[in-house]
N, CA and C atoms as an extended XYZ file, in Angstrom:
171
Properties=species:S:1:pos:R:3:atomname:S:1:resname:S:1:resid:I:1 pbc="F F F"
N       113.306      132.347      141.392 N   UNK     1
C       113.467      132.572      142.819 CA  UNK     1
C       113.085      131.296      143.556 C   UNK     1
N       114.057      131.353      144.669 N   UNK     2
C       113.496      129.885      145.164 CA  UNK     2
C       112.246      129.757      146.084 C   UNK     2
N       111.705      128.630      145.837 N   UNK     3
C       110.195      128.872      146.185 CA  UNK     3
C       109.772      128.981      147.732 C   UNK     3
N       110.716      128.854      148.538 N   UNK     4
C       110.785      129.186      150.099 CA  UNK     4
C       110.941      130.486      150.728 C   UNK     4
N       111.746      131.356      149.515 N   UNK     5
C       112.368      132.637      149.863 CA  UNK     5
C       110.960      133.282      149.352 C   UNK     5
N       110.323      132.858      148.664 N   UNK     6
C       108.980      133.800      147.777 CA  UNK     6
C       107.850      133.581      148.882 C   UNK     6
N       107.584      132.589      149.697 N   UNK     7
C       106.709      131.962      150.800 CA  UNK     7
C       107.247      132.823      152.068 C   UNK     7
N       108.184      133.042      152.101 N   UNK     8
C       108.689      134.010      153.217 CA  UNK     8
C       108.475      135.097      152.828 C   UNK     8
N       108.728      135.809      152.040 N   UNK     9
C       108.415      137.132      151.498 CA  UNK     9
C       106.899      137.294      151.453 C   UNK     9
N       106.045      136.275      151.075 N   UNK    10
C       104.031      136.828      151.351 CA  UNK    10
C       103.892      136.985      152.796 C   UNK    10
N       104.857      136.135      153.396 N   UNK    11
C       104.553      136.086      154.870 CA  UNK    11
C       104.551      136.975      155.981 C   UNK    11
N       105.580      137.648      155.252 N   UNK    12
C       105.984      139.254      155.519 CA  UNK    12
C       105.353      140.148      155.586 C   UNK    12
N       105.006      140.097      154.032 N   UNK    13
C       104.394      141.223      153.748 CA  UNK    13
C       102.681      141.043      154.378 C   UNK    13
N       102.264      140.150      154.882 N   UNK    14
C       100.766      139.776      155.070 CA  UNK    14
C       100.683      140.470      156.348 C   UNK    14
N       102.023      139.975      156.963 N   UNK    15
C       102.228      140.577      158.691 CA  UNK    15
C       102.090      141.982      158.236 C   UNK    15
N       102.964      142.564      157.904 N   UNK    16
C       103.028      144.114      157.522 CA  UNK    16
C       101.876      144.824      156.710 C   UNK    16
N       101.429      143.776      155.994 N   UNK    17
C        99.574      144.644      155.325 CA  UNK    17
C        98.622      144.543      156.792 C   UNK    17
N        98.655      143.604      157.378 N   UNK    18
C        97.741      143.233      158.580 CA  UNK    18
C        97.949      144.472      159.774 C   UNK    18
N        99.343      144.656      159.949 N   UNK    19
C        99.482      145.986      160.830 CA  UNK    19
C        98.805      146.762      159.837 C   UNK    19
N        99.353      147.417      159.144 N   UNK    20
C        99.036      148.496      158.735 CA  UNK    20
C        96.951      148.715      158.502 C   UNK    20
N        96.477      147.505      158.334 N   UNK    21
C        95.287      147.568      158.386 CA  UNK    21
C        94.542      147.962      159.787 C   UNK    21
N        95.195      147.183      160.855 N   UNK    22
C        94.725      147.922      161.873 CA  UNK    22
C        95.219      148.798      162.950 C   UNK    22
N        96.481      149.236      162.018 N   UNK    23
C        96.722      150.656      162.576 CA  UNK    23
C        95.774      152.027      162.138 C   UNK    23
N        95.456      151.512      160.821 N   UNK    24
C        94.881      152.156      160.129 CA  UNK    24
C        93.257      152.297      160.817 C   UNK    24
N        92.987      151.428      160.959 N   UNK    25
C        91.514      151.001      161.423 CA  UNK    25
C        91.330      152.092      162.892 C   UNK    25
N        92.498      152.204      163.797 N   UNK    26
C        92.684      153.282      165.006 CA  UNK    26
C        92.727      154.669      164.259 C   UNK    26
N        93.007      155.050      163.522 N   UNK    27
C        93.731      156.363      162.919 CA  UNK    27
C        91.829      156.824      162.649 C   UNK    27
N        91.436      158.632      162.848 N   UNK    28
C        90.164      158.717      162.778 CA  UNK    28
C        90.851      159.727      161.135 C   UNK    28
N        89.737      160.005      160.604 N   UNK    29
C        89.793      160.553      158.535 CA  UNK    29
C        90.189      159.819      157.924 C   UNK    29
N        90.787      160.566      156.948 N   UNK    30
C        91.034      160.543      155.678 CA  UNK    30
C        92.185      159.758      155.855 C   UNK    30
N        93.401      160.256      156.812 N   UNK    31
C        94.929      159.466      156.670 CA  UNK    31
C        94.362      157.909      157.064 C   UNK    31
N        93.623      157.484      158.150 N   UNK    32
C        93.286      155.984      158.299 CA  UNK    32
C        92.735      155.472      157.063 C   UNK    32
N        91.546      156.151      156.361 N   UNK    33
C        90.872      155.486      155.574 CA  UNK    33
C        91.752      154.892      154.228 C   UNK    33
N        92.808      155.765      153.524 N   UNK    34
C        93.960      156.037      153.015 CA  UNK    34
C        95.110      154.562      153.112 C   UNK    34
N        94.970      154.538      154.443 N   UNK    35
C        96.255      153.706      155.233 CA  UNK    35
C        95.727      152.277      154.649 C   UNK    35
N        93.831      152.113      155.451 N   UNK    36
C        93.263      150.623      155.360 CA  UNK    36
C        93.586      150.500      153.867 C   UNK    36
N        93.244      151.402      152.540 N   UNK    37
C        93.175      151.122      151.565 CA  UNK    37
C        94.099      150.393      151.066 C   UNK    37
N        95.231      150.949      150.949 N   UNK    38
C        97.114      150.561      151.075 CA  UNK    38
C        96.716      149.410      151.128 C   UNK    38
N        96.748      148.804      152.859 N   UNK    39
C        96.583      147.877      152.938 CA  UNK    39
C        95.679      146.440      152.419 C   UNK    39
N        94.661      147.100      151.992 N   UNK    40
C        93.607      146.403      151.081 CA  UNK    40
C        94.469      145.973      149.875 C   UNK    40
N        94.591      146.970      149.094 N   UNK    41
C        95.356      146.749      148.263 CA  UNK    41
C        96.615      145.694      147.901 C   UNK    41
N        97.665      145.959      149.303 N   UNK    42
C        98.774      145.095      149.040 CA  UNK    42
C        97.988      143.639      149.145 C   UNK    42
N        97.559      143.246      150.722 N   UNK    43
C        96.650      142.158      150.479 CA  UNK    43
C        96.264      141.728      148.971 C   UNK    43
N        95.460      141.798      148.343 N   UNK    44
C        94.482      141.295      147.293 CA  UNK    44
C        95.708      141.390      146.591 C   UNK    44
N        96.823      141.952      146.260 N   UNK    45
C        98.196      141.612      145.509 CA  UNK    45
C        98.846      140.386      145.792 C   UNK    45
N        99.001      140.249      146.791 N   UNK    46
C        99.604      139.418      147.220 CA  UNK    46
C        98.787      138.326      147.451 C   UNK    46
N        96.971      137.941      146.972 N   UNK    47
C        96.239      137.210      146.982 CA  UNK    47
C        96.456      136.576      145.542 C   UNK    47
N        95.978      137.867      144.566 N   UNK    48
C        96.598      137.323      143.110 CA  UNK    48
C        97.724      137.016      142.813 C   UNK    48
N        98.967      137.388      143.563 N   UNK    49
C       100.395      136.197      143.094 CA  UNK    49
C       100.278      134.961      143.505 C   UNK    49
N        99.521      134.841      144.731 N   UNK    50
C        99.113      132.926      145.116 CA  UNK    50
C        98.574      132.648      144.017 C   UNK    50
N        97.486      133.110      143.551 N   UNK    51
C        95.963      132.364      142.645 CA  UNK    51
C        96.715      132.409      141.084 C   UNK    51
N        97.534      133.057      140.661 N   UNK    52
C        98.593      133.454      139.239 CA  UNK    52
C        98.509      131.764      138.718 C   UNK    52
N        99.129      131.120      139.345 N   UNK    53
C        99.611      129.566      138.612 CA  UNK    53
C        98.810      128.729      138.516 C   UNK    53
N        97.059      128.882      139.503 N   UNK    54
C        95.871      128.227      139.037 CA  UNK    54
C        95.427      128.886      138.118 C   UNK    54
N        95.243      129.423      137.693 N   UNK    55
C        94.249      130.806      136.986 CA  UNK    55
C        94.571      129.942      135.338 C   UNK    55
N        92.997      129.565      134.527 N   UNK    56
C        93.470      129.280      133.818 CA  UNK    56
C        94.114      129.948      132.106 C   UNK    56
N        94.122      131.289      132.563 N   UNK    57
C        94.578      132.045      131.435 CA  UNK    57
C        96.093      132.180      131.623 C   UNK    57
């Protein structure tokens, strides 16, 4: 994949984990707490595909 189209695509998705984190963060229970997680989640995914090609294993 070309390496501009893959830099656009984290960029995306960072915008779209970032809403969803603080939409989530407004939302009161279980569905917000749920939502931030998601979002936690994609984040730190999309942290380890940056860190993948340093990593020395």
């Amino acid at each position: 994949m070309n390496p501009k189209v893959r830099i656009w695509i984290r960029v995306v998705l960072i915008i779209v984990f970032l809403i969803m984190l603080i939409k989530g963060h407004q939302m009161v229970g279980k569905p917000g707490v749920a939502t931030m997680l998601v979002a936690l989640v994609g984040l730190l995914a999309i942290l380890w595909d940056y860190n993948r090609p340093y990593s020395n294993s």
